[in-house]
C-alpha positions as CSV (number, residue, x, y, z in Angstrom):
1,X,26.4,-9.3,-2.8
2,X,27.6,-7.4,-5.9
3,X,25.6,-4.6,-7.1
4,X,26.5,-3.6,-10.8
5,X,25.8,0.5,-11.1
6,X,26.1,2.2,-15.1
7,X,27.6,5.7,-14.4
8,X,26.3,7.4,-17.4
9,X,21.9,9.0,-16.6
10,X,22.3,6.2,-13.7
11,X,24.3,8.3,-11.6
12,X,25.7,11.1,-13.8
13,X,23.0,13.4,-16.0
14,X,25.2,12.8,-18.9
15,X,22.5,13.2,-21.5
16,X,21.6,16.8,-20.4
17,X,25.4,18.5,-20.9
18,X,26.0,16.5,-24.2
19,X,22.8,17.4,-25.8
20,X,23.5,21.3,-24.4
21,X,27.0,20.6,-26.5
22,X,25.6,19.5,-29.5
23,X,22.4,22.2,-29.4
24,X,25.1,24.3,-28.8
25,X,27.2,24.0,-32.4
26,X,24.8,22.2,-34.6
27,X,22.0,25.1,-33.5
28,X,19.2,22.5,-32.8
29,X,17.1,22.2,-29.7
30,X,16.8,18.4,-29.4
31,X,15.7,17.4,-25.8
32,X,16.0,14.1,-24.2
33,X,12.3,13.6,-24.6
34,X,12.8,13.0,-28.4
35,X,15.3,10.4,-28.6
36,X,13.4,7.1,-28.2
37,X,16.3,5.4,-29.3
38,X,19.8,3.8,-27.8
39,X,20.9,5.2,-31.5
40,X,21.4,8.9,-30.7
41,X,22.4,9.5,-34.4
42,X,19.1,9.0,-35.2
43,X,17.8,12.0,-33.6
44,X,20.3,14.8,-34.7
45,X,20.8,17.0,-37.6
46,X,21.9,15.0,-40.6
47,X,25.1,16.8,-41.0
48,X,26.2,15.5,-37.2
49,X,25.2,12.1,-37.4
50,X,27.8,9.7,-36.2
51,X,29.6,12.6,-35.0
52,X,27.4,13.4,-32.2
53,X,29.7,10.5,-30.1
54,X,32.7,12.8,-30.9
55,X,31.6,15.0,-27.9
56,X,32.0,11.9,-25.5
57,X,35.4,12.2,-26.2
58,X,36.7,15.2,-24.6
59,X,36.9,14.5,-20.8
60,X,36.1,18.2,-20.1
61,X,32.5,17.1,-21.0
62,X,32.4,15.8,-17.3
63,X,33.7,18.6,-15.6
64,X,29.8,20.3,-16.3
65,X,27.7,16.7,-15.5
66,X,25.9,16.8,-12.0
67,X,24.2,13.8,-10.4
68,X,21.4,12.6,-11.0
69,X,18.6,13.5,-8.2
70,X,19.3,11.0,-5.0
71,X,22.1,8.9,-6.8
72,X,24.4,9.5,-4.2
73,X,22.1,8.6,-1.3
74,X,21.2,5.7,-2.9
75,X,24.7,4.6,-3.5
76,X,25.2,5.1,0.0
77,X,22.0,3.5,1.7
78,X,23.8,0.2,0.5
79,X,26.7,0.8,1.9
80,X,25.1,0.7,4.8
81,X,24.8,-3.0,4.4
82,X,28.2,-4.9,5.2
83,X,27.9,-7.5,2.4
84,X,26.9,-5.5,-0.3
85,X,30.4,-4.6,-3.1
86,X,29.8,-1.6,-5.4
87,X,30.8,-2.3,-9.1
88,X,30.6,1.2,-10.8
89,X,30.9,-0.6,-14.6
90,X,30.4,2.0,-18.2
91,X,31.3,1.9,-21.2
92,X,34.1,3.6,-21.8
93,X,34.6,3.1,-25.4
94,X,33.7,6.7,-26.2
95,X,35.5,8.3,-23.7
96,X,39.1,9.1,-22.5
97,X,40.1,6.0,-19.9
98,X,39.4,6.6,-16.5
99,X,37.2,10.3,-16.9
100,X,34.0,8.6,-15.3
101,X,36.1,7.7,-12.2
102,X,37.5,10.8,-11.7
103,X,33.7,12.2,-12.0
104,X,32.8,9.8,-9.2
105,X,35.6,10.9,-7.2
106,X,34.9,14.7,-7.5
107,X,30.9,14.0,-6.3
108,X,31.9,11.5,-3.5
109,X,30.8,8.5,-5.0
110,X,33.8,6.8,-4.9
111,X,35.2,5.0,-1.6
112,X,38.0,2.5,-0.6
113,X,36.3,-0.7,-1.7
114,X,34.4,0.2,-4.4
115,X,35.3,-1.7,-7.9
116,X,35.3,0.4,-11.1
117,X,35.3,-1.1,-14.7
118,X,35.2,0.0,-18.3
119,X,33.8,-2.3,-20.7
120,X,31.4,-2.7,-23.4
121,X,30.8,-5.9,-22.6
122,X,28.6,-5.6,-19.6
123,X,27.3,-9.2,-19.8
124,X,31.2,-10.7,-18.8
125,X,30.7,-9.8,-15.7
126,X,29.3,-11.5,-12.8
127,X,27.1,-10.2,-10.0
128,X,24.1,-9.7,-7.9
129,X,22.0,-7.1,-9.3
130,X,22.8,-4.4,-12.4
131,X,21.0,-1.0,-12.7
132,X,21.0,0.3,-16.0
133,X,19.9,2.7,-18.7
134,X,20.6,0.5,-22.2
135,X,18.4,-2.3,-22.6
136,X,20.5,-4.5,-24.1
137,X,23.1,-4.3,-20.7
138,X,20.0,-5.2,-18.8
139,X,18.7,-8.5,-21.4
140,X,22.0,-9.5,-21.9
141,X,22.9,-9.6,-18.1
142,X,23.7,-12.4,-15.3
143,X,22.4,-10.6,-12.7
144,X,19.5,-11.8,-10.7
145,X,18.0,-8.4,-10.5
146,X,17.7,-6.7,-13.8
147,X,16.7,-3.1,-12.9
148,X,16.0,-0.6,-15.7
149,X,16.3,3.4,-15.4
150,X,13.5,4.3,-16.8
151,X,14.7,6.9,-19.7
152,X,13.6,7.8,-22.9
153,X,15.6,6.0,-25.8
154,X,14.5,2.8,-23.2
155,X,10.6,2.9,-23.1
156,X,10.0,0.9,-26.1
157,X,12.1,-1.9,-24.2
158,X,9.4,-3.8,-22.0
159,X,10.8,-4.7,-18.6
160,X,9.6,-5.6,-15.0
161,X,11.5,-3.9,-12.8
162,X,12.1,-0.4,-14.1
163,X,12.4,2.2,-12.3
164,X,11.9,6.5,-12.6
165,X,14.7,7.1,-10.0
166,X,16.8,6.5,-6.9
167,X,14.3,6.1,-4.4
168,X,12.1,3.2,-6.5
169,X,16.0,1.6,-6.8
170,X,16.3,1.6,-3.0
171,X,13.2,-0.3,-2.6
172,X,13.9,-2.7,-5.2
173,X,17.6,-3.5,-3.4
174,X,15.6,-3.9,0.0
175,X,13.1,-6.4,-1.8
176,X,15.7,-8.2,-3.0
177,X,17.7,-9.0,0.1
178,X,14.6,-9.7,1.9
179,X,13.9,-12.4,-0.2
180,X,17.8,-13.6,-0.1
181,X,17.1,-14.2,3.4
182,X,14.4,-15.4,3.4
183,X,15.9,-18.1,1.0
């Protein structure tokens, strides 16, 4: 079984150090609570727009993001299953190659065995379940588990399974290979 796991406020709390960034030079206080979006330029001072990706680019943006509350465990409670693979897949597009795996490997997500991709194109790839942020990962998906992190610029997305955090994603995971065997 293939589990499909987005890096970016999945497992790292991207969102928080790029907004403190931007805050930071455009002298704004936007907070994650206001952007109800995917489209982040939508939410920023007009004189940033487009620009606020520009910060994604610098790969010492990582060397400040922390993981997000029980990530780690999570990642590891299905480890603890022999046939589950780990497929840490982001997209990259924004950011210098390889940053987000060097992130995992400084916060102990990363072990022998584990897969790690950079695309934008989520939906070329094949798998068990995918746990994601952007709703259009999750629609656009082959998975048979479509689990959604439940985060602002996604709530006007209507989905079954979305989750609030880690623990909710455990319980999903365990749900779902009950059934397989049951099957």
């Amino acid at each position: 079984m293939y589990i499909q796991i987005d890096i970016d406020d999945v497992c790292a709390n991207t969102m928080e150090i790029w907004l403190n960034k931007y805050n930071k030079y455009y002298k704004d206080n936007l907070t994650k609570e206001q952007i109800s979006d995917w489209n982040i330029s939508m939410f920023v001072k007009p004189e940033c727009g487009n620009k606020i990706y520009d910060f994604l680019k610098y790969p010492s943006l990582y060397k400040h993001v922390e993981p997000i509350p029980d990530a780690l465990e999570g990642v590891n409670s299905f480890r603890s299953f022999k046939d589950i693979k780990i497929i840490y897949c982001t997209d990259s597009s924004m950011s210098p190659k390889f940053t987000k795996l060097k992130w995992l490997q400084d916060h102990g997500f990363w072990q022998y065995g584990d897969y790690y991709i950079e695309t934008p194109y989520k939906f070329l790839l094949r798998g068990d379940i995918i746990i994601d942020d952007n709703p259009k990962n999750i629609a656009e998906s082959n998975c048979h588990l479509k689990i959604l992190f439940n985060r602002p610029w996604n709530k006007y997305f209507e989905w079954t399974h979305r989750v609030d955090g880690w623990k909710q994603i455990i319980n999903l995971v365990n749900e779902y290979k009950e059934k397989m065997k049951e099957q």
